[in-house]
Structure formats: structure tokens, C-alpha cells
N, C-alpha and C positions, 0 to 999 in steps of 0.2 A: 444523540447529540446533547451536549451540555445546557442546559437552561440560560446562560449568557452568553452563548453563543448565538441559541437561537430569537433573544431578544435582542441583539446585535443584529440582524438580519432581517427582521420578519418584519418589521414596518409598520409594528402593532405596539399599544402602552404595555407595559406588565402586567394590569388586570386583563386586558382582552387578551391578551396569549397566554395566561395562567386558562381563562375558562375557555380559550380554546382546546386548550392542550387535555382538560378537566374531561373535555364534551369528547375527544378521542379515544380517551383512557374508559371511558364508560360504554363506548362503544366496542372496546374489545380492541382497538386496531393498535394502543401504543401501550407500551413498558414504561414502568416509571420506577429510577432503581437512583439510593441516593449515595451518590459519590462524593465526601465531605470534602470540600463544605457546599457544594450545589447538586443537584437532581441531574437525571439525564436522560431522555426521551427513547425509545427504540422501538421500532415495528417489530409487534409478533409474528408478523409472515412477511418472507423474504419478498413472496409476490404481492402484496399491497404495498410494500415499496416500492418495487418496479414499474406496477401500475402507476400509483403518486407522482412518482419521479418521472414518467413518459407523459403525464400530461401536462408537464410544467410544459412552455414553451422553452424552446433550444435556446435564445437568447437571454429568456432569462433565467434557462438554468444554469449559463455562462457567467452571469450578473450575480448569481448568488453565491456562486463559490468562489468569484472573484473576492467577495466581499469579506466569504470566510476567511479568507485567509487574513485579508486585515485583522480580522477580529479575533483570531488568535495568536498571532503576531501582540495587538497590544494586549489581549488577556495572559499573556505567558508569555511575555518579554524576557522576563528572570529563568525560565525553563523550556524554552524553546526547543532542546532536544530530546524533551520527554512526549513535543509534539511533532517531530520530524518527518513522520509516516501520514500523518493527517494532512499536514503542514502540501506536503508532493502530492497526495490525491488532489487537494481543492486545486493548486496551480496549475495543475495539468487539466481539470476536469473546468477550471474558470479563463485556462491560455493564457495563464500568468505568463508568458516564459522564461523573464529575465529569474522569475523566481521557482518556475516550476524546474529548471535544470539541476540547481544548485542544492535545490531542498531533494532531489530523488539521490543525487550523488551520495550527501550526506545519510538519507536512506538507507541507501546498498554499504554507505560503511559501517552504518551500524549492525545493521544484519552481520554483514563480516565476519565483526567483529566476536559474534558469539554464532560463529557456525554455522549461521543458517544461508549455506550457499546458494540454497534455489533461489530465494527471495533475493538473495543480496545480486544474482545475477538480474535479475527480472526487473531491480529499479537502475540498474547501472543501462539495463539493455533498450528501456526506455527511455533516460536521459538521451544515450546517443540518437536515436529515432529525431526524438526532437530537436535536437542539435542540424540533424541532416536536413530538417526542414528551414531553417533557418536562414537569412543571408550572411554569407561566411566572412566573419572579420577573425584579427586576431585573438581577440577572445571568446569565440566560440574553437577556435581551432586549438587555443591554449586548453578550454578544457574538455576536447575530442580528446585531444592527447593524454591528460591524467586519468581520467575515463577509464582510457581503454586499457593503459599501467593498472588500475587498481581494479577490473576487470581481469585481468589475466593470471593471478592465482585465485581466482575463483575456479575460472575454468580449466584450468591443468590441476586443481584437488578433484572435479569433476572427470577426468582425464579425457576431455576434450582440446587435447593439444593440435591437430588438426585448425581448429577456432583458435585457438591461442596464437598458432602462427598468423594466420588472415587476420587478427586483429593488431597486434603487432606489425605486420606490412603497412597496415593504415595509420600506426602510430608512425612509425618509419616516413615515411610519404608528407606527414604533417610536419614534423622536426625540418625536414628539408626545405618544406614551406617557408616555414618561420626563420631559418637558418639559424636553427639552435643548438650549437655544442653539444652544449650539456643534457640536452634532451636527446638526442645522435645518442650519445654515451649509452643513457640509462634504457636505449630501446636496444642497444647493442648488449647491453650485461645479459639482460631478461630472454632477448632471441637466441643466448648461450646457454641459457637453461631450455628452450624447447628444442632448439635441435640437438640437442642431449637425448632428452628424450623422445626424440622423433628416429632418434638410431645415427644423426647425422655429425657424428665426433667431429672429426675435421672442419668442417663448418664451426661447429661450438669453438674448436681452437681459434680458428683463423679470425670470426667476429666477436670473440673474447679479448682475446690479446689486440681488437681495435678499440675494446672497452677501456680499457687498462691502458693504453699509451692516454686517451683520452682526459680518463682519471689522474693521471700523473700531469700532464700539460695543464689543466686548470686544477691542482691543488686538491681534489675533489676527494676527501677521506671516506664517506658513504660510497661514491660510488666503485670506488677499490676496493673496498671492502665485498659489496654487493661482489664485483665481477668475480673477485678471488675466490668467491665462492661458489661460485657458476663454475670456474674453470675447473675449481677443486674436484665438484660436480662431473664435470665430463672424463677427468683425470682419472675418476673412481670406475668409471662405463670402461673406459682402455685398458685396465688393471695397470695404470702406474700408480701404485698405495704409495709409494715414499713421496711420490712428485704431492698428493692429497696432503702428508701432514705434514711437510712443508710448507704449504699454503696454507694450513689451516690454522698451524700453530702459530704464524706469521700474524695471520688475520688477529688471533684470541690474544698475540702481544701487543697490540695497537689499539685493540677495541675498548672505548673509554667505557669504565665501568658503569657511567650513568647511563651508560647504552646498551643493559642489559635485555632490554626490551620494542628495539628499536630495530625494526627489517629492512630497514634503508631501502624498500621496494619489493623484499622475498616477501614468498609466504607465510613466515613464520621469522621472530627474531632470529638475527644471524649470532647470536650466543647459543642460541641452543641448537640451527642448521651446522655450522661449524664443529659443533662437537658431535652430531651426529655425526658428520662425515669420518671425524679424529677417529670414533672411536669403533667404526666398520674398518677404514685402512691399516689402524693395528691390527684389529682382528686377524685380519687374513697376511698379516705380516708375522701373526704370533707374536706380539709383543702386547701379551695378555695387561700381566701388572699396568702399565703401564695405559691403557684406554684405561681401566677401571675408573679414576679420579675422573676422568673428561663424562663415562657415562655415570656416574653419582649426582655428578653437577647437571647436566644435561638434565636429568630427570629430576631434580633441587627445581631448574629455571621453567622446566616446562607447566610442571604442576597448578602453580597458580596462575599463569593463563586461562585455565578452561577450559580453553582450545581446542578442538579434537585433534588436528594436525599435527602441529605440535608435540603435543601430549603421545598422541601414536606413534609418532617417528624416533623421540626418544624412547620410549619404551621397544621399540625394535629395532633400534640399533643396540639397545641392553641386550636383547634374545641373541642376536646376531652372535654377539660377542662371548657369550654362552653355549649357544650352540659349536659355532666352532671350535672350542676349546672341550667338546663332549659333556656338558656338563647341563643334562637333558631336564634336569627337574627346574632347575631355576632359570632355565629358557622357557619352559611350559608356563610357569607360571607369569614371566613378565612378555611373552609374546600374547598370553590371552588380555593382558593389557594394553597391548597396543591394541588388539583386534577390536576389542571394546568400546573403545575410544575412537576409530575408522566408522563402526557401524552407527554408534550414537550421533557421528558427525556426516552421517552420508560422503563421507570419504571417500571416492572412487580409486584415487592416484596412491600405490602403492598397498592397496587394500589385497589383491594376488598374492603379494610376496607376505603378509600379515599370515594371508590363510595358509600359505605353502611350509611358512617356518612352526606356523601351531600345529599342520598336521607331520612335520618333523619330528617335532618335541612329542606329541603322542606318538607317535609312533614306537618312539625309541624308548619312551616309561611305561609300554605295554598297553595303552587305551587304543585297542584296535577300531573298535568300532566309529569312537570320534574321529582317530585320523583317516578309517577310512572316507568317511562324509567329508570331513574336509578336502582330502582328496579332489575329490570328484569337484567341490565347489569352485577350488582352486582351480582344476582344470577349466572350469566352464568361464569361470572371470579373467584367466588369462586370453580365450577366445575371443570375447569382447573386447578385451584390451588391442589384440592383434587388428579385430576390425578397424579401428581407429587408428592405426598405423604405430599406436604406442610401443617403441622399443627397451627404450630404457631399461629398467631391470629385470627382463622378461627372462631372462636367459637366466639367471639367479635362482629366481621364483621358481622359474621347471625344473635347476636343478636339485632345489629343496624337495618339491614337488616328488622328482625322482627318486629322493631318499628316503622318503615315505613309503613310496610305494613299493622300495627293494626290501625293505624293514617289514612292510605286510606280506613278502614274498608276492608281489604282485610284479612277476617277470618284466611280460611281455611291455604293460603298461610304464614300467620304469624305463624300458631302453627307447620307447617312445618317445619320452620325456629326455631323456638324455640326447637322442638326437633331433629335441626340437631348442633345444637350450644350445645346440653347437652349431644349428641352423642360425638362429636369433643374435647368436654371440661372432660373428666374422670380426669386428673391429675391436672385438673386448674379449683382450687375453686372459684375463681372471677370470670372465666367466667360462672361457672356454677349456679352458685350462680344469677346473670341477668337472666339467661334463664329461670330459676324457676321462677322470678319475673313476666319476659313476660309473661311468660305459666298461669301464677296467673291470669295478665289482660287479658288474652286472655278467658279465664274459666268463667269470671265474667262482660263479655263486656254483656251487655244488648238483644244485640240477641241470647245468647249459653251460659246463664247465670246456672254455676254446681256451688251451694255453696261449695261441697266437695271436687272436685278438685280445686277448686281455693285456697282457707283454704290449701290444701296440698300442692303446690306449695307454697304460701306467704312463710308459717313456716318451709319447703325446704329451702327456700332463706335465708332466717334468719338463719338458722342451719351456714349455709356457711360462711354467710355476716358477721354473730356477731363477730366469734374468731380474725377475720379482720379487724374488726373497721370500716369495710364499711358502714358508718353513710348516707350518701345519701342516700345506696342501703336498708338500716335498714329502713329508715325515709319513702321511696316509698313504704316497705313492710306492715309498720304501719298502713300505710296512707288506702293499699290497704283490710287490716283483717276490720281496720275501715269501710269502706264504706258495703263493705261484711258483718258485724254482724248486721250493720245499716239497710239494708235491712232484714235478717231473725231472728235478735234478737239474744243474747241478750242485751239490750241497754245498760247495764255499761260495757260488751267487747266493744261494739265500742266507747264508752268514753272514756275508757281508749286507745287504741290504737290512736283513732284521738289528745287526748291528748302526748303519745308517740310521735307522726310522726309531732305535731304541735310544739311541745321542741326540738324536734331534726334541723328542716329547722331552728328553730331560731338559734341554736348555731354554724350553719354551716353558717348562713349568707344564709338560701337558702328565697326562696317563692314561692311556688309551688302551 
């Protein structure tokens, strides 16, 4: 502790708390380390503090940290959020509360703010605690309710979306309390991002689009902005990619450019969520050129953030858009960026599909042995995911997953994966639509070679893939009827579909 802090507190002159503190230090029991331009006191073992501190009496070691908080309140009036973590221990440990709430809040957003989610959950999950103890006016229910908003992209990066919902409910329940619009609104945007990922589409629709009538009746440009991007969100789980960049483009024409950096409630700015989304629904539209500028920029806005989230999701929607288009080297190299970026940030949400697309891109530039291990990791992080009810891109990730594992000729374990991707995918035609494809090569791979089920899977896909305009996914499905009638006849089906799948990579700009 600081030397004026603790002659702020201790009830002693200068000279007697210097040769107090003198008579300590010779004793072995404090540190004395100088922090310019004052000293700062510390126990060398954790347990003589423990000791020290259990023998003060309870009230007056209520009274002392009461105290501190004054005295660093006026010793650091000018930088008070360089003491914000000190600032929430002494109010909560002195029962400040009017000030111990506000100062832990602040706490957990700075944490946040540079990734450290455990923390940032741990002061947010205590604020509320104390909140519950409290007698309920509108001001404590005012800030249950931001609380628990700026709590819930903690825990859905966590992929605790299970909590994400039950906190959400309680913000919900509050809004109605207070009988607040706009607060209704912003718990209706955010609950369309977890029952997204909770597998719950129709829901995400129907409490989306209550978001968005909302938004439009009170003028509210953040929070349209917000929903439209929740919707976009679920729009991409359904495989409607044209319904996504419609919304999104819509979004990126409205958003004030001094709003580059402004999540109006996401996890992450909606400049650079947005163009994640932009630049996955081309993807699988094949209209390569065209994401390219959305992920350049994406990855321009993400970088200076810090972010881990951020920073990973741009970088993987970069790999995405690489990979589908077969162009394996420069997916390897920007998906190991995303993965980097997940890991450094204990990333839970979306961390699966990171490892599923790295062990893709190995796979396919011959690093068997990495993609093997990724492999396997990916399997075992998608099972955690499923424990917690996470749906979301699960069905994606497996079938990345599976294309790993066709690539290592790893049979059995690919068609697994293909039919746990087609299990996960019931309400999301794009994903289910790939998995039929996988399941197709998997049918027709040269050692487990079924002309009928592979024929049934291809024209599966295609059922799916066409209303879509999913031209890649059309063009590999071609590709795959072709080689299949090439082999058992008859020869003008496979000329005409090799002709099909060879028009199509051309107009998409692919080469496959």
C-alpha cells in the first residue's frame, strides 16, 4: 500500500508511521519498493497478512477501508481509473455500497475491455450479488439491467450461452418493471443473438423483428443497427446469405463513420461484426471479388483494437473466404491468425470452428500431422460446445472438421462428422446442404465407393444449395455427379454435369 495512503488511515504522525513501518521492515515482515514519487509498503508472506488482517477487529476493518476509499478518491481525483480495481475491493470490503457497485462495474469494463474475461466476469458477477442485497429502487434495478447487458458478451465469448439466456430473462423482467421501451428493445436485440445460438432460429426471427419495429417507433439508430445485425446473425444459421448482405450492406450505408468503433451493445464494433457476416455470405454465394474489400477492411478495423474477439473473427471470416474459394495456403495462414488470437484471449465462442478450418487448410497443403491433432481437438471442443447446448455454427465446424478428416483419408471418422453436422443443421440449410456434399465425397472416395448413396447425397445438396444461389457449393456438387456417372455411365450425365460445374468455377472466378 502506498505511504499516503497509509498515513491517511493509520492515526499515527509521519515520524511514528515512518518508524513504525522502519521497526517492520527490519523485522523481515514488509517490502519496501519505491513507486515515484512515493514508497509502498508490502507483506513478504501472503500468511502474515492473513494473520494481521484476522486480527484487526471486523468493524474496524470495515472502518478502515471505508476510509481508504476516501483517501484515494482524493489522492487520485485526476486518475481515478488507474485506481478502479483498488477503488471496488476497499468499497465492497468497507460496504461502501452506493460506491462499491459502481466502482466493480467500471472494474469488469475495464477488464473487458482488454480481454480479460474471467476477471471482467468475476467484478460484473459481484456488483450483481450486491445489488440483490440491497432494497430495490429504480436505481438499483437501472443498473441490474446494464449489468447484466454488459455481462452477456462476456459470457457468450465464454460460450456460456445457457447463462446468457437466464441473465437476459432477468434483464427482460426488469425492463418491464421499470416500463421501459427502450430497454424492452435492447434485451430483445441481444436475446436474438443467443437463441441463434442456442439453435433457436425462429425465435431469433420472431424477437428480432420485435427489436426492430421497436427501433424504428422511437427513432433509435444504435439499436437497428444492433438488431440488424442479430437478424443478419440468424439469417446466416438458415443459409439465407442474400437475406445477410442485404442487411448488412444496409447496416455499413447508415453507420456514421465516427462509429467505427462503437458496438452499440455487440461484442465487438458493429463495423467490423458486419463485415464479418458481409464477407462469409459472399463466400458461400461465390461472389469472391466482391467480400474481398469488406474482409481487407474488417481486418484494417479489427487490428488496432487488441481485442482477441474481434481480431479472431475477422481473421476467420478472411480464412472462410479462402477456403471456400480452394485457395488453401492463404486460408492456413490467416485462420492460424484467427486461432492465435481465440487462444491468447481465452475465447471459447467460435474457438471449434477456428480449429476445424486450420485443420482444413492443413490438411489440404499436406501438414498431416498438425491437421491431424487439430483434428481431434476440434472434435473434443465441439463436445463441450454441445454440452452447453451451443448450436450455432456447430454444424459448419463438423463439416470443416469432416474435410480434414476425408483429406487424411480418415473414412470412418469423416462420415461421422458429416452426419453429426446434418444432425446439428435441421433448421440451417447451408449448413446442411455441405454436409450432404461431404457425405456425397465420402460415398464415392475410391475405397467405399456406393454409386447410390453418393447420387443421393450430391442431389441432397443441390436441393438445398440451389434456392441459395450457393454457386460454389452447386459447382463441387456438379463436379462430384460428373466424376460419379464418369465412372458408372451414363456418359452424356457426366458431360453435362462436368460441363455444369466447369461454367460455374468459371463465372465465380474459381479453379478447382
Amino acid at each position: 500500500m502506498p505511504f499516503a495512503l497509509l498515513l491517511t488511515v493509520a492515526d499515527l504522525s509521519e515520524e511514528d508511521l515512518r518508524r513504525g513501518l522502519a521497526h517492520l521492515q527490519a523485522a523481515e515482515l514488509l517490502y519496501e519498493t519505491r513507486l515515484f514519487p512515493d514508497l509502498e509498503y508490502t507483506f513478504k508472506h501472503s500468511l502474515t497478512h492473513e494473520v494481521t488482517y484476522g486480527g484487526v477487529l471486523q468493524e474496524r476493518r470495515r472502518d478502515l477501508h471505508a476510509r481508504l476509499v476516501d483517501a484515494i478518491e482524493a489522492l487520485h481525483h485526476d486518475r481515478l481509473s488507474e485506481q478502479i480495481e483498488r477503488l471496488a475491493h476497499h468499497a465492497v470490503r468497507g460496504e461502501v455500497w452506493d460506491k462499491a457497485v459502481p466502482y466493480l462495474r467500471q472494474a469488469g469494463l475495464k477488464a473487458a475491455a482488454r480481454s480479460a474475461l474471467l476477471e471482467a466476469r468475476s467484478w460484473f458477477e459481484q456488483a450483481l450479488e450486491i445489488l440483490s442485497t440491497l432494497p430495490e429502487s429504480s436505481s438499483t434495478l437501472e443498473q441490474g439491467f446494464e449489468i447484466r447487458l454488459e455481462l452477456r458478451p462476456l459470457l457468450g465469448q465464454l460460450g456460456e450461452y445457457p447463462r446468457v439466456m437466464q441473465r437476459l430473462r432477468e434483464a427482460e423482467a426488469i425492463a418491464e418493471r421499470l416500463n421501459d421501451d427502450v430497454r424492452s428493445g435492447r434485451v430483445c436485440a441481444v436475446m436474438t443473438n443467443a437463441h441463434s445460438q442456442l439453435g433457436e432460429l425462429d425465435d431469433a426471427l420472431t424477437i428480432g423483428t420485435r427489436a426492430l419495429k421497436i427501433a424504428r417507433r422511437r427513432g433509435d439508430i444504435g439499436l437497428r443497427l444492433l438488431t440488424a445485425t442479430y437478424l443478419a446473425q440468424a439469417n446466416y444459421f438458415r443459409g439465407e446469405y442474400e437475406r445477410v448482405v442485404e442487411l448488412m450492406t444496409d447496416n455499413l450505408s447508415v453507420l456514421p463513420a465516427a462509429s467505427n468503433y462503437e458496438s452499440f451493445g455487440a461484442a465487438m464494433p458493429l463495423s467490423i461484426y458486419d463485415r464479418y457476416l458481409l464477407v462469409r455470405a459472399l463466400a458461400q454465394l461465390g461472389r469472391f471479388e466482391e467480400a474481398v474489400p469488406y474482409k481487407t477492411e474488417a481486418l484494417r478495423l479489427a487490428e488496432p483494437t487488441r481485442h482477441a474477439y474481434p481480431v479472431g473473427m475477422a481473421y476467420l471470416a478472411a480464412s472462410w473466404l479462402h477456403l471456400l474459394k480452394a485457395e488453401w495456403t492463404q486460408a492456413r495462414a490467416l485462420v492460424a491468425q484467427a486461432l492465435g488470437a481465440y487462444r491468447t484471449g481465452n475465447v471459447v465462442l467460435n474457438l471449434p470452428h477456428a480449429v476445424a478450418c486450420s485443420a482444413w487448410a492443413l490438411a489440404q497443403v499436406g501438414d498431416a500431422g498438425e491437421a491431424l491433432a487439430l483434428l481431434r481437438e476440434g472434435e473434443d471442443l465441439l463436445e463441450r460446445e454441445a454440452s452447453r447446448g451451443i448450436v450455432g455454427i456447430h454444424g459448419e465446424a463438423c463439416y470443416a472438421l469432416g474435410r480434414a478428416a476425408l483429406r487424411l483419408d480418415q473414412l470412418d471418422e469423416a462420415h461421422r462428422l458429416g452426419d453429426r453436422a446434418l444432425a446439428h443443421s435441421p433448421a440451417q440449410r447451408g449448413f446442411a446442404a455441405h454436409a450432404h456434399h461431404l457425405l456425397g465425397d465420402i460415398a464415392t472416395h475410391p475405397d467405399q465407393f456406393d454409386a447410390v448413396r453418393g447420387e443421393t447425397h450430391y442431389r441432397k445438396a443441390l436441393a438445398l444449395a440451389e434456392p441459395g444461389a450457393m454457386w460454389p457449393l452447386i459447382a463441387h456438387c456438379h463436379l462430384g455427379l460428373g466424376k460419379l456417372y464418369r465412372r458408372t455411365g451414363p456418359g452424356e450425365a457426366a458431360h453435362e454435369h462436368m460441363s455444369i460445374a466447369t461454367a460455374t468455377y468459371r463465372a465465380i472466378g474459381m479453379t478447382y
